[in-house]
C-alpha positions in Angstrom: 26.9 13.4 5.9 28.4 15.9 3.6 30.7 18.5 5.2 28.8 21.0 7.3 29.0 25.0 6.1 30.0 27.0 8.9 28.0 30.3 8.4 25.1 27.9 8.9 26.1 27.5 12.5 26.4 31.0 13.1 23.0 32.0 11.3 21.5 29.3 13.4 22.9 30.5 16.6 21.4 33.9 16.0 18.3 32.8 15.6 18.5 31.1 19.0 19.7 34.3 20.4 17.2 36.8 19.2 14.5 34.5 19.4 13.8 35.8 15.7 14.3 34.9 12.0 14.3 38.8 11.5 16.0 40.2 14.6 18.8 37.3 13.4 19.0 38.6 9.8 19.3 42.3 11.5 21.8 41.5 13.2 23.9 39.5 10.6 23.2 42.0 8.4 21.5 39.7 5.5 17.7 39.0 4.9 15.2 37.0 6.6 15.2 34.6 3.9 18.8 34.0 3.7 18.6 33.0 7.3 15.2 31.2 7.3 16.8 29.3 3.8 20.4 28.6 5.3 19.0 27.0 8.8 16.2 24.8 7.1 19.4 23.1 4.9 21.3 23.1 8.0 18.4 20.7 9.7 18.1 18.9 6.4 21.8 17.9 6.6 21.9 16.7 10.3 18.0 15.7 9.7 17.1 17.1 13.2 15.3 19.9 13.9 16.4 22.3 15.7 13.6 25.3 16.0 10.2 24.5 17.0 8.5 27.8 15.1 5.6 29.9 16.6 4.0 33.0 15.1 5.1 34.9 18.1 8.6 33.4 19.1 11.3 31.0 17.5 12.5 28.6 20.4 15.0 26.0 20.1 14.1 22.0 20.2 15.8 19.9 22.9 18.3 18.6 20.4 18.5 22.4 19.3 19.2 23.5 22.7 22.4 21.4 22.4 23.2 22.1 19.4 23.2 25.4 20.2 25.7 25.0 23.1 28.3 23.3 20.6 27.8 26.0 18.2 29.0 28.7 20.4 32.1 26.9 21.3 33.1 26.5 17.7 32.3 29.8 17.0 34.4 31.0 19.9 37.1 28.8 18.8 37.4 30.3 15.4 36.9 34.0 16.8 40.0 33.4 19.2 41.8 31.8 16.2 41.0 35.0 13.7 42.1 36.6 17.0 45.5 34.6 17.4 46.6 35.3 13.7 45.9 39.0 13.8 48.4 38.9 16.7 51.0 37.0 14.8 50.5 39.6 11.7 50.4 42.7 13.8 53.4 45.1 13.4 54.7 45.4 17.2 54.5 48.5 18.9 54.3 50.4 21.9 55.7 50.1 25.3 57.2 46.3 26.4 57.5 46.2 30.0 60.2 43.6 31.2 61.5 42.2 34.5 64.9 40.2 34.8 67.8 39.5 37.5 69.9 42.3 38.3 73.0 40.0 36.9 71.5 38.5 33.9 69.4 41.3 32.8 72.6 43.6 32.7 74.8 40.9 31.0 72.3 39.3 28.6 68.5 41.1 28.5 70.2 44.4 28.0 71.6 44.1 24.8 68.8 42.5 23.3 66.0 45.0 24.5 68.5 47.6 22.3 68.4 45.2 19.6 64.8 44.8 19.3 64.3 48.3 19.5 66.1 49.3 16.7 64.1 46.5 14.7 61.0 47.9 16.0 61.2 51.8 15.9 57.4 51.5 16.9 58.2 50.0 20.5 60.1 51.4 23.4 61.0 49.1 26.5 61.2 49.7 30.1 63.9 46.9 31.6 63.6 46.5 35.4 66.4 44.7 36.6 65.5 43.4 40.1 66.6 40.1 42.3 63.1 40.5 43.4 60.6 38.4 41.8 58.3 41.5 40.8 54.5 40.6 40.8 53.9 40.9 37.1 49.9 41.8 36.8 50.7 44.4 40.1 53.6 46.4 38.0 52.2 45.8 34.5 54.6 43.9 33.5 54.9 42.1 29.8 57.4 39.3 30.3 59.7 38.1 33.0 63.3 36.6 32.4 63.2 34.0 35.1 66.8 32.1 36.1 66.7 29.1 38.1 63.8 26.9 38.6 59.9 28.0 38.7 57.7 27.6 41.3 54.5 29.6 40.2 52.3 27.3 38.2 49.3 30.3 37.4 52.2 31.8 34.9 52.6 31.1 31.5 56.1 30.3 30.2 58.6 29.3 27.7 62.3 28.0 28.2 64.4 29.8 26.2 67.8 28.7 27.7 70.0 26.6 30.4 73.1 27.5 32.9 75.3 25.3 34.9 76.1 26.2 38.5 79.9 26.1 39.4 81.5 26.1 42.4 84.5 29.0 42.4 87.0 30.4 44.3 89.7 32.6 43.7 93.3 30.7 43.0 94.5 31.3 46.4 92.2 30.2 48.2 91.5 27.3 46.3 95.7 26.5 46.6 95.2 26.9 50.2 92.1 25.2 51.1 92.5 21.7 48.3 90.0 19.1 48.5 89.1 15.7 46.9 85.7 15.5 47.3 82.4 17.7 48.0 82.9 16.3 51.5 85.9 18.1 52.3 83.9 21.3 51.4 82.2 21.4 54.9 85.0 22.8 56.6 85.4 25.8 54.3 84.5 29.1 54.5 81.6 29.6 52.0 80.1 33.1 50.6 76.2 32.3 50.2 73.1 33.8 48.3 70.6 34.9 50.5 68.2 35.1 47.9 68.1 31.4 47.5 65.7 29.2 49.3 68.3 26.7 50.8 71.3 28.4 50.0 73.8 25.9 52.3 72.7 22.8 51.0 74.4 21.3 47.5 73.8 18.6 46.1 76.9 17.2 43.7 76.8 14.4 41.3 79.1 12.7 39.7 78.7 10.0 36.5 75.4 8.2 36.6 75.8 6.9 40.9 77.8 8.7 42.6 75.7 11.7 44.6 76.8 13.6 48.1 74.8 16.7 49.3 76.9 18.7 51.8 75.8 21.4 53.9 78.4 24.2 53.5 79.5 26.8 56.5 78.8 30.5 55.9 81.3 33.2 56.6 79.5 36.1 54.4 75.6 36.1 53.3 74.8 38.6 50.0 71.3 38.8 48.7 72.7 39.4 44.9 74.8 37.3 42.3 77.0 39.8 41.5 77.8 40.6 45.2 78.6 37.3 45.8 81.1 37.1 42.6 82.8 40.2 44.5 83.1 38.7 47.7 84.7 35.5 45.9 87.3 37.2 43.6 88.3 38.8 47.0 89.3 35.8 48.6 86.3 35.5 51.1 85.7 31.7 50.0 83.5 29.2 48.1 80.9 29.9 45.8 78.5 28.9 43.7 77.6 31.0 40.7 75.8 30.8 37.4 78.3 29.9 34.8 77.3 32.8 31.9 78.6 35.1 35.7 81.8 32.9 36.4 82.9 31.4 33.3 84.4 34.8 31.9 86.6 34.7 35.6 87.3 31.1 35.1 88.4 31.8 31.7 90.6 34.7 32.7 92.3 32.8 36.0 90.6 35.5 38.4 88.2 31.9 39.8 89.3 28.5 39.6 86.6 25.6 38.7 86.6 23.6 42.2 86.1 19.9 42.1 85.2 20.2 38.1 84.7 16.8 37.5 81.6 16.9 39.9 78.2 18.6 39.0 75.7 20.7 40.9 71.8 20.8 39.4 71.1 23.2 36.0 68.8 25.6 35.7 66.5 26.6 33.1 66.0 30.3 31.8 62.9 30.9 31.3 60.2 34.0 29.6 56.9 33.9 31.8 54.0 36.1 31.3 50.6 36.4 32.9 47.9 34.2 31.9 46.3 34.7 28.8 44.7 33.5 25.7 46.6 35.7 22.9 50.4 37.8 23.3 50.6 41.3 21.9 52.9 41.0 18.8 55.6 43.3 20.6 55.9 40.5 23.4 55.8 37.5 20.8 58.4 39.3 18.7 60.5 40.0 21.9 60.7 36.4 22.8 61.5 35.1 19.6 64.3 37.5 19.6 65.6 36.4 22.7 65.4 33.0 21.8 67.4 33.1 18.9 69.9 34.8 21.0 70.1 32.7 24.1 72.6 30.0 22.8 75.0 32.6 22.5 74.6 34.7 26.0 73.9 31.6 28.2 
């Protein structure tokens, strides 16, 4: 069979709408005979037909019937593809709601919102930095930044970067309290992250066999990253912070690295978005944005 012309479907599918040669033809805005001439060549190709033709109504066969059926999935298919495209070439603009972690949106999203604003004069961006996971349909939002590890499979999302968690404490306490192993971390005080779901229990590897988990004893519980950076530069014990937070610390000699040579899980960094067939170009352009930056803040 010789390739199919797609207009054919279409005409044909009117006709199965309308019930009409001539209400189809209206509605497609050519004439009767352009329709009646394009579906007869369409049942010539697949040698079926499709219509059975009254003089008061136009109803499809059996094999019409499913014909039909397919007919309005490709046609839907190409509609949400015409659709797709004019979402790629639209010029962004207007407002771009995003939600990010207090820490990382003020280190890393920050920046970037002011950089894609003064690509696109057209937008404007309202940043809501929260630890709270903010509900995104409920406050409109456009995109999340999510750090850490996702547990809400009815989002949409892309991973746009990594971190490494390290475990830090200011140089005096670590030259008081030494240890070995992630055993000998038990004993110590530790400063955890009460937004976390398990935020006692670590799990630390070492090459390709060697795993301990240890359960860790709190002295001080803070519900933000940043207050828990605070609490460990100020000598109140262990912790465990996202390296684009530490590193700049470590770096400096205001944390030391504890027990280095042994790894805790990574997290991903991730943009989600409520589910949906197409993204506004503002939100496309804003994640493209951030992805090309990502290698360089995380």
């Amino acid at each position: 069979m010789d390739s199919i012309n797609l207009n054919r479907l279409a005409y044909f599918a009117a006709v199965v709408d309308t019930g009409s040669f001539t209400r189809a033809a209206e509605r497609l805005g050519i004439t009767k005979a352009v329709v009646s001439q394009q579906v007869a060549r369409l049942e010539a190709e697949l040698r079926t037909s499709l219509l059975s033709r009254t003089t008061r109504r136009v109803e499809p066969t059996e094999a019409g019937r499913l014909f039909h059926a397919r007919c309005l999935m490709i046609l839907r298919e190409a509609e949400d593809a015409v659709g797709e495209m004019a979402e790629v070439n639209a010029a962004p603009m207007g407002l771009l709601r995003i939600a990010a972690p207090t820490d990382y949106g003020a280190l890393n999203i920050a920046p970037v919102a002011a950089e894609f604003v003064k690509a696109h004069p057209a937008c404007t961006v309202d940043l809501m930095l929260s630890d709270n996971r903010l509900d995104l349909v409920a406050h409109q939002i456009d995109v999340a930044i999510r750090v850490g590890w996702l547990d809400d499979s009815s989002l949409q999302a892309r991973r746009i970067g990594s971190f490494r968690q390290l475990l830090v404490a200011c140089p005096e306490f670590a030259a008081a309290s030494p240890v070995a192993t992630p055993a000998d971390l038990a004993a110590l005080a530790f400063i955890a992250h009460g937004g976390l779901r398990d935020p006692l229990s670590w799990h630390f590897a070492k090459g390709d066999f060697d795993r301990q988990t240890v359960h860790l004893h709190q002295v001080l519980t803070i519900n933000s990253t940043p207050g828990t950076l605070s609490a460990a530069l100020a000598g109140g014990g262990l912790a465990v912070l996202p390296d684009y937070l530490a590193q700049p610390y470590v770096t400096q000699g205001a944390l030391v690295h504890v027990l280095p040579e042994w790894s805790l899980p990574s997290g991903g960094i991730h943009a989600v978005y409520p589910a949906a067939r197409f993204r506004p170009a503002k939100v496309s352009a804003f994640v493209s944005l951030l992805s090309r930056a990502a290698p360089k803040l995380s």
